[in-house]
N, C-alpha and C positions, 0 to 999 in steps of 0.2 A: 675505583673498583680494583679487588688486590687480585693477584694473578691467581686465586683459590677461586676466586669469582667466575674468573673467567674462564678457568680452567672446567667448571661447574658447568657454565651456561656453554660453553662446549659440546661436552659428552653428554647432555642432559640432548640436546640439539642435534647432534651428529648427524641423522640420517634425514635431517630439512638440511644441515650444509652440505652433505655429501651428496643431495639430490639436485639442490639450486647450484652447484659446480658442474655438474653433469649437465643439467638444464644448461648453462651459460655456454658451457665446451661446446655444446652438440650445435649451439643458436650461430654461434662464432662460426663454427667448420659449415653450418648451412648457408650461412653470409659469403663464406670464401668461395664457397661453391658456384654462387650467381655473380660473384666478383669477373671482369674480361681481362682478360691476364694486358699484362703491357710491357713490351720489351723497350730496354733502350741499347742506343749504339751510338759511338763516340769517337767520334773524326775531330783530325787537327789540321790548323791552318799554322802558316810560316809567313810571319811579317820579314819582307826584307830590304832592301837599299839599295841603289844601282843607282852609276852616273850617268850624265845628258847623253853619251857617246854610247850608251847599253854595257861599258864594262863594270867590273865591279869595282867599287871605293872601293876606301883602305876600312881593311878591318872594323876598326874600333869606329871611323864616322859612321861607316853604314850601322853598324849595332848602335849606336847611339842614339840616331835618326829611325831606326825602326825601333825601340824600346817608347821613344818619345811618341807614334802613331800607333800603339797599341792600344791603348785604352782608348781614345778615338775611332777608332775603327770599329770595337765591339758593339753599337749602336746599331751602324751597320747589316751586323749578321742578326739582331730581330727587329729589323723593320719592314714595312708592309710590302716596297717594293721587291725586295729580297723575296720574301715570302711567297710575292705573285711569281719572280721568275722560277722560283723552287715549284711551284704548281705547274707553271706552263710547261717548265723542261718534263715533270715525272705524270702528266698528265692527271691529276689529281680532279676530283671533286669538290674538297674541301675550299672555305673560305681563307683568304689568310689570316685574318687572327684565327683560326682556329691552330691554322700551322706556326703562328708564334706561340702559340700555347705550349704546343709542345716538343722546342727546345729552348735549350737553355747554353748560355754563352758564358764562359768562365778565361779568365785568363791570368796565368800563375804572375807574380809579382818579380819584378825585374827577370820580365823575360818576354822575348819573343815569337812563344806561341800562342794561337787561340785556340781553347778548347768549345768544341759546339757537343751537346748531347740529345739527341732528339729519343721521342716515342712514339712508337706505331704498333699498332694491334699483330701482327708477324714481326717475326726477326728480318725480313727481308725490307719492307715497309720502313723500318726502324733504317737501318743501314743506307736503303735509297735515299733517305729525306736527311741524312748526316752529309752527305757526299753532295748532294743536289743544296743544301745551305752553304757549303764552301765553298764550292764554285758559283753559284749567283751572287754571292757577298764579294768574290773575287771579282768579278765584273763588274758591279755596280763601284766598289774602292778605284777603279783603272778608271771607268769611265767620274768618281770626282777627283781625281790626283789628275786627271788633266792627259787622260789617253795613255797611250804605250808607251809614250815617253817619260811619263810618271816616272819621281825618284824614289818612289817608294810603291812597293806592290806585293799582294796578297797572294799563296798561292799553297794549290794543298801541298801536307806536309805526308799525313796517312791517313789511308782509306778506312771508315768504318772495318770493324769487325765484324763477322756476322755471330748476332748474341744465340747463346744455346739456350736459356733460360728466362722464365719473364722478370721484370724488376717489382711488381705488382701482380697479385695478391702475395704476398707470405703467410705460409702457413702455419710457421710457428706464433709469427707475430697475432694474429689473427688469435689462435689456439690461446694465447698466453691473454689477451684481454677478455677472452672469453671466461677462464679460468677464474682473472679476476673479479670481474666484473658477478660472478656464481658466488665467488665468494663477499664478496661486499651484500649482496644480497641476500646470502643465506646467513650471516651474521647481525643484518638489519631485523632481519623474523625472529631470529633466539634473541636478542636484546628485548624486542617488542613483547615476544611470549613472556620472558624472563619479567619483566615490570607488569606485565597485567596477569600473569600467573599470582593467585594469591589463594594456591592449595599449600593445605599445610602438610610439610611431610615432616618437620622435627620440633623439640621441644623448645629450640630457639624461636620458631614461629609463632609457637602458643605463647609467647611470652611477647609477643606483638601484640597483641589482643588484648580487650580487657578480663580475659579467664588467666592468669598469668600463673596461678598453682596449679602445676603439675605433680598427681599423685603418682604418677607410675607409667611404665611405657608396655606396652605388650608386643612381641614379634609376633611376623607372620605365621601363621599354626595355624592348621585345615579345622583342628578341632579348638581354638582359642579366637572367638572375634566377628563367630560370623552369626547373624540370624538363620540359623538352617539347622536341617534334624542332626548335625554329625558329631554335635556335643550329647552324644548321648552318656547315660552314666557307666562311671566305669571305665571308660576309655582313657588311655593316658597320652596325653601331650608329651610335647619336649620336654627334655630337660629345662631347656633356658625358659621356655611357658610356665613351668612349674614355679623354678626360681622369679617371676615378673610377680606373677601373682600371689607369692610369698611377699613381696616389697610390697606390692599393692596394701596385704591385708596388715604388715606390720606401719607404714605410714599412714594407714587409717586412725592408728593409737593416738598418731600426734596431732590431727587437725585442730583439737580442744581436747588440750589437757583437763581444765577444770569441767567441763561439761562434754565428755565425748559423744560424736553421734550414733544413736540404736538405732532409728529408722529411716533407712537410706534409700535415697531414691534413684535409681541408677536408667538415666535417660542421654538423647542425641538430640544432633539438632536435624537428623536428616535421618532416613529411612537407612537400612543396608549399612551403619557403621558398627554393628556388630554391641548394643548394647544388651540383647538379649542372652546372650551366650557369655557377654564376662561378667553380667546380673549371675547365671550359672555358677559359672567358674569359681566366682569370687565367694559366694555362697558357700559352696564347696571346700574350699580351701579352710577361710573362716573357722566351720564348721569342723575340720579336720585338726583343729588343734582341741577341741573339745568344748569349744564354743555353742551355747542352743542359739539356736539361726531359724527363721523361717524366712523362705524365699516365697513372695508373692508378686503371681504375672498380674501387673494391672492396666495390662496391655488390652482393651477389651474391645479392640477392634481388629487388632491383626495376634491375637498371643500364641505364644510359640513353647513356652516353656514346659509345656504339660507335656509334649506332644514328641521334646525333645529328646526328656527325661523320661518316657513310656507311661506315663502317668494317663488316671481319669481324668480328661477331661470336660466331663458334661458338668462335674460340680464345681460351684469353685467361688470366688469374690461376688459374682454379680448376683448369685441363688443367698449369699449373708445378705447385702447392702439390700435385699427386695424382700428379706424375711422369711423366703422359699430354704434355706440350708441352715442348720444350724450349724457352728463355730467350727466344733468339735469334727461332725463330720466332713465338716471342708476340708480341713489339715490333713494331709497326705505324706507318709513315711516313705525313706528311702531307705536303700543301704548304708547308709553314713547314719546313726541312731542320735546323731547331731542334727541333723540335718531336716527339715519340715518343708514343706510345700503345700500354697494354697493356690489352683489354676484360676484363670480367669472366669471358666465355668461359658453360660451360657449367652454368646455377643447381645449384649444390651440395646435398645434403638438412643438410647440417650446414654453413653457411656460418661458425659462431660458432668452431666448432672447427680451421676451415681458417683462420682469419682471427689469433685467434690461436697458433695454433702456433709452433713454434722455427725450422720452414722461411718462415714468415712475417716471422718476423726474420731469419735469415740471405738471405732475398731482399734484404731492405730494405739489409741492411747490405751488398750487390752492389753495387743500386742506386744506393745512395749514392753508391759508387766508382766508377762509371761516367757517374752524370747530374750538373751540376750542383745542379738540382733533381728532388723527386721532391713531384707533386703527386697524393694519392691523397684518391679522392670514397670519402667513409665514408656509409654506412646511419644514417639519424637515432638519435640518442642515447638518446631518451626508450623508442623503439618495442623496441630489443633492443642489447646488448652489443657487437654488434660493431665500434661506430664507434669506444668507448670502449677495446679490446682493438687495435686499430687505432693509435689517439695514445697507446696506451701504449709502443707498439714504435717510432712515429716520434718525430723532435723536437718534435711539437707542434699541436695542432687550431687552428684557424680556425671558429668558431664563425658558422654564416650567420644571422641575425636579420632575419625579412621584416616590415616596416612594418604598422603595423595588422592584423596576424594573430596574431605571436609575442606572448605573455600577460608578464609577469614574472616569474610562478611557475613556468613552464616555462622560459626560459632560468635562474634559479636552479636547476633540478633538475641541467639538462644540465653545467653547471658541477658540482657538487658529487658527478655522475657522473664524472668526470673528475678529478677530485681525490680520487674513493677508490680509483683505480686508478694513483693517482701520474703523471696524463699530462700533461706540462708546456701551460700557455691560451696561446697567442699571442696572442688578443685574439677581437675578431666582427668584423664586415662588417655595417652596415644597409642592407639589401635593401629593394629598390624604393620607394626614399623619392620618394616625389613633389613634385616640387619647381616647381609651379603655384603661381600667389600667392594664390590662397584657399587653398590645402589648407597654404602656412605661415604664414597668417592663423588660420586651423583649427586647427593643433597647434603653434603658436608659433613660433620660432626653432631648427632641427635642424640647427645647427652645421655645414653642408653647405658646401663650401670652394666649391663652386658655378661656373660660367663663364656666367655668366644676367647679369653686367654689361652686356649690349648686344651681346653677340655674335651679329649676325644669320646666316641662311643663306649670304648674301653672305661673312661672312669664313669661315664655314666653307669652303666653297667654294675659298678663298684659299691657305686653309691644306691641302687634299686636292693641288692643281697645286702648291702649292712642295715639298709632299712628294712628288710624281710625278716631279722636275727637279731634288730632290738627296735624299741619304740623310736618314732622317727619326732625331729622338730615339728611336726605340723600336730604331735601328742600333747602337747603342752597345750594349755588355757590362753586365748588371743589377748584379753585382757590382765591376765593374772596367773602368778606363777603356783596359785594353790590348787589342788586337780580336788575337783568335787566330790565329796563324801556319799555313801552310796543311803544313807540318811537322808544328806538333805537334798537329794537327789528325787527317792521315796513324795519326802515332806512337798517338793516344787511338783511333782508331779498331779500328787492329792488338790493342792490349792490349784492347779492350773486347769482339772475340770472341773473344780466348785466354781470356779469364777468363769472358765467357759463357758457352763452351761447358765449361770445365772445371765450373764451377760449377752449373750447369743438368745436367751427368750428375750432380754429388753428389744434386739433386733429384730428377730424376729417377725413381733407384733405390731397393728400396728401402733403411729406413733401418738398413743394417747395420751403420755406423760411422755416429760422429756429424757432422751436416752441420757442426758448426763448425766441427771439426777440418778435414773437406775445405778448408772455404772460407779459414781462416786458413794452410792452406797453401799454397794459391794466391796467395793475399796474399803471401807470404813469397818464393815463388819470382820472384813480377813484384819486389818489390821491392827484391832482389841486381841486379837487371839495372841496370846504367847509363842504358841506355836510357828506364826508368821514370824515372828520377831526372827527366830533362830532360822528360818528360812531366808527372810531377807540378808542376815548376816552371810549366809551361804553363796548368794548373789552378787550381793557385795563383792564378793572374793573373790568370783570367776568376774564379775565385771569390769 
């Protein structure tokens, strides 16, 4: 793990480490609290030498002969007899191992004193039982050296201290393992979230997966990414939303060069990733270069588009596919004279089976010949069939992936939904990637082509008045750098209600001949005409 990792799974975690530290502090100081403090107190004894007559030897023998009975003697001050006369002299309760327990006999190396350290619950307790071991050890050493005549005898040197403070509990120490111990803990939880967290929040993730073409990223934008009314028309985004969904619609050029896709199906693999609204957007934009576009919701259990857009929505997909609407009056105008819409119309009881049906593709293949593009919002993938029965009749789904929501295991599903029904990936879209400098401090590097180099409001700004005072990049043909002649503009329009209206009674009615046959006949008649020729040529161009 490099220390960017960790530095991640950090700040991603902070406030489960900053809580499990607290937690462990507070556990620690309430351990200390029930802890019985324990003083200790530390008296010395003086081994020393004396001749048969009680005076003293010479220097050097007596120190020789007591250095040599030192460490003999420390036995002495914790043994049991010791212990009982230390109980009997201070009147005690306790057993004596209890009271060998608690001291301790230490005696410095070439020397002749002995240190005792006892404990007792008071400072005073502590001190008695220091003074009361060196005097019982002192008479039990007299009485084995053979009485008062002993050449060698024990005797105190200094009395206990009386201690001001306990030796036990500490409070820092206590404090400090608590500390630790929070933190070993709250670093155990962000490791554990860290590996079984499998939300995708960047475009590194998606390439974990088997969806690995990533068309485009989208930032977080109120009005870019959500299923809800706030993408209405006319509203403008961010700048940098502008600019994603510009990338968006020019990497669409490239997914197939020799066969690019018209009729796109822009679905999730989960409810609430926002495929409704960049189905919207994307349409939009598209269309904003001069592109004909018709956006249809075939969303026809939960659809949002009509509703978003202020549009009818009583008419729409499900009144064609049941023979109740015809074509022409499905298709709904906006402001953008590029721009078509057909709603989902009236919720179907069997939406899976109008969705795929063979009138479902022979619309699409109208469609086709009529719009440039055909951008249809599909019903999430994971929830029922029909987004999947959907890209299987168009050229191909656009997969939405919302940032920190979508799991990995679910866009793998929605992919491998789609591959058992043979419907060609165009790629995803990473939805509402948030692109604040902690949050890609937080999930690293998401490959986000970005316009955050210094682009303040001021050149926004800048850039909204030179587009007001000449034709803007989104003027230009998405396909083609020839702008459509107001001819063959005329000529697509004349063929696009002969062939709606012929094509819409084949729907219509019902299905007594087969609708292919209608509509390939149709096809065939516009396309004797000369007329069509230089139409198609037209199409050609903006295609």
């Amino acid at each position: 793990m490099s220390p960017s990792d960790f530095a991640k799974i950090t700040l991603r975690n902070i406030l489960t480490i900053v809580l499990s530290v607290l937690i462990g502090t507070a556990g620690a100081y309430g351990i200390y609290l029930l802890q019985k403090p324990t003083y200790v107190a530390d008296a010395t004894a003086y081994v020393t030498a004396i001749n048969m007559e009680g005076g003293t030897d010479s220097t050097y023998t007596g120190t020789l002969l007591a250095k040599q009975k030192v460490r003999s003697f420390i036995p002495v001050f914790t043994s049991r007899t010791t212990a009982e006369r230390a109980i009997r002299d201070l009147g005690l309760r306790s057993r004596p191992d209890e009271v060998v327990q608690r001291i301790a006999v230490t005696a410095p190396t070439d020397s002749v004193a002995i240190n005792v350290r006892a404990e007792g619950g008071t400072p005073e307790s502590a001190r008695a039982l220091a003074d009361a071991i060196v005097s019982a050890a002192s008479i039990e050493i007299e009485q084995l050296e053979g009485g008062p005549t002993a050449g060698v005898r024990v005797v105190p040197m200094a009395s206990a201290a009386l201690p001001t403070s306990p030796a036990s509990p500490i409070l820092s120490r206590f404090l400090l393992m608590g500390f630790l111990a929070g933190l070993i803990i709250g670093y155990t939880i962000a490791f554990v979230r860290f590996r079984m967290d499998t939300r995708i929040r960047t475009v590194v993730d998606i390439e974990d997966t088997q969806a690995s073409v990533v068309l485009g990223t989208l930032p977080a934008d109120k009005l870019v990414g959500r299923d809800s009314k706030e993408a209405k028309e006319g509203e403008k985004s961010s700048f940098m939303s502008r600019e994603a969904l510009r990338k968006l619609r020019t990497n669409l050029r490239f997914v197939s060069i020799d066969n690019p896709p018209r009729a796109i199906v822009i679905t999730s693999s989960q409810p609430k990733d926002g495929k409704s609204t960049v189905a919207v957007r994307l349409a939009q934009v598209i269309a904003a270069s001069g592109t004909e576009v018709l956006l249809v919701d075939a969303d026809l259990r939960r659809p949002t588009i009509a509703s978003s857009l202020g549009l009818d929505e009583t008419v729409g997909l499900s009144g064609i596919l049941t023979g109740d609407v015809f074509l022409d009056e499905a298709v709904q105008s906006t402001s953008d004279k590029h721009l078509h819409v057909v709603a989902a119309g009236q919720i179907p009881p069997n939406p899976s089976e109008l969705l795929g049906s063979q009138r479902m593709r022979d619309l699409l293949a109208v469609l086709k010949d009529d719009y440039q593009y055909v951008i249809i919002d599909a019903p999430p993938l994971l929830q029922v069939t029909d987004g999947a029965l959907l890209a299987a009749s168009a050229d191909g789904a656009i997969v939405v992936v919302r940032s920190g929501n979508t799991r990995k295991s679910e866009l793998d599903a929605a992919v491998r939904h789609l591959e058992s029904v043979g419907a060609p990936i165009l790629g995803t879209v990473l939805n509402q990637v948030n692109t604040k400098r902690m949050a890609k401090i937080l999930n690293g590097s998401d490959h986000y082509y970005g316009y955050g180099y210094g682009y303040s409001s001021r050149y926004e700004s800048v850039v909204s008045t030179s587009e007001a005072k000449q034709p803007a990049v989104e003027d230009v043909p998405f396909m083609s750098t020839e702008v459509p002649t107001e001819a063959a503009e005329d000529k697509r329009e004349r063929r696009s209600r002969q062939a709606n209206s012929s094509v819409t009674n084949t729907i219509s009615r019902p299905l007594k001949r087969s609708p292919v046959v209608s509509t390939n006949k149709v096809i065939a008649e516009f396309s004797d005409s000369p007329e069509v020729d230089v139409d198609r040529e037209a199409s050609h161009g903006r295609d």
